[in-house]
N, C-alpha and C positions, 0 to 999 in steps of 0.2 A: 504494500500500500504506500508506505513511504518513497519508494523509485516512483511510483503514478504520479505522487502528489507533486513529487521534484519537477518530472516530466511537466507535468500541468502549470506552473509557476512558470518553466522556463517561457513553454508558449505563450501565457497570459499574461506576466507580472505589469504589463503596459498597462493592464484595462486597471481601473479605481477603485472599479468594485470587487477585485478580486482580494480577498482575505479569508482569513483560516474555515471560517463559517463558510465560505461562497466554496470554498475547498473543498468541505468534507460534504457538501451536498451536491457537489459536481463527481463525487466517487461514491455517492448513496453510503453513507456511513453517518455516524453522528458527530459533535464536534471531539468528545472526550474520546468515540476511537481512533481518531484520525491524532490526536494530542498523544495517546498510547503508543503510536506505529513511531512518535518523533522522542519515545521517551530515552532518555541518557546521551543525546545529541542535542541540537541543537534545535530549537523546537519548529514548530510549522511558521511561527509570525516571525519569527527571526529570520527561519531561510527565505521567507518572501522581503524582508526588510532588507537582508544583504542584497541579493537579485537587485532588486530595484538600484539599493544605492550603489553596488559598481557601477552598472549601466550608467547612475547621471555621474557619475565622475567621469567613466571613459569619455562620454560624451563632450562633458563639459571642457576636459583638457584637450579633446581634440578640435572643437569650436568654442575656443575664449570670445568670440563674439554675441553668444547665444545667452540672454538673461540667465541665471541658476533657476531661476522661477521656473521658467519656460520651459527647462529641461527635466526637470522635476515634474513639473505636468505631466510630459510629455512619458515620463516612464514609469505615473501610476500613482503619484504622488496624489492625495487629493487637495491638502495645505503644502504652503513651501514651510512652515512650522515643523511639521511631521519630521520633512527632508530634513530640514537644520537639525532637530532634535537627535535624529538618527544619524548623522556625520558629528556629533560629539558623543553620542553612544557609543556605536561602533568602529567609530576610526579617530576618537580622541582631535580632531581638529573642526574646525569651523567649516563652510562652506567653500568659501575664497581657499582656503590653507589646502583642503583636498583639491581642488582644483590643480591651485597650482603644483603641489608634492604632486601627482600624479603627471602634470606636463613635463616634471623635471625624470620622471621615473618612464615617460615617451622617447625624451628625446633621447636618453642616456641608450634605451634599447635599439632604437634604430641608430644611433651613431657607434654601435659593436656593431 
């Protein structure tokens, strides 16, 4: 169940209204078995938060022209609050700071 759900994330994480609930009723299960299948990892709302927030980072580092807002929209976000909250959650920096750490972490790979 947990490789479906991954599966599923990866196709959807764009759409807004996907979250752990839209989850486990898009695999006919209930919310706490679908919480079961994610237990002593990382749970179902986490792996859809990560999903999302690499996406607007790769994004964002690879078009510094494109509002953060915009890109966070654009990959499921439904507030840019959310987005911020979740770039000091999970990767300890601001908005701007991932941004940029990750244009520095592009250009280093393609100039090997």
């Amino acid at each position: 169940m947990r490789e479906r759900c991954v599966a599923l994330i990866e196709i959807h994480h764009k759409n807004p209204e996907v979250s752990p609930v839209w989850l486990a009723q898009e695999l006919f299960v209930s919310r706490r078995q679908l919480d079961r299948a994610f237990s002593g990892e990382q749970g179902v709302a986490e792996v859809l938060a990560r999903r999302r927030l690499s996406q607007v980072v790769v994004i964002a580092a690879r078009h510094p022209s494109i509002p953060m807002s915009a890109i966070a929209e654009h990959c499921g976000y439904g507030t840019y609050e959310t987005f911020r909250a979740q770039c000091h959650r999970y990767l300890n920096r601001t908005p701007r700071e991932a941004r940029r750490d990750h244009r520095r972490i592009l250009a280093v790979s393609l100039a090997a």
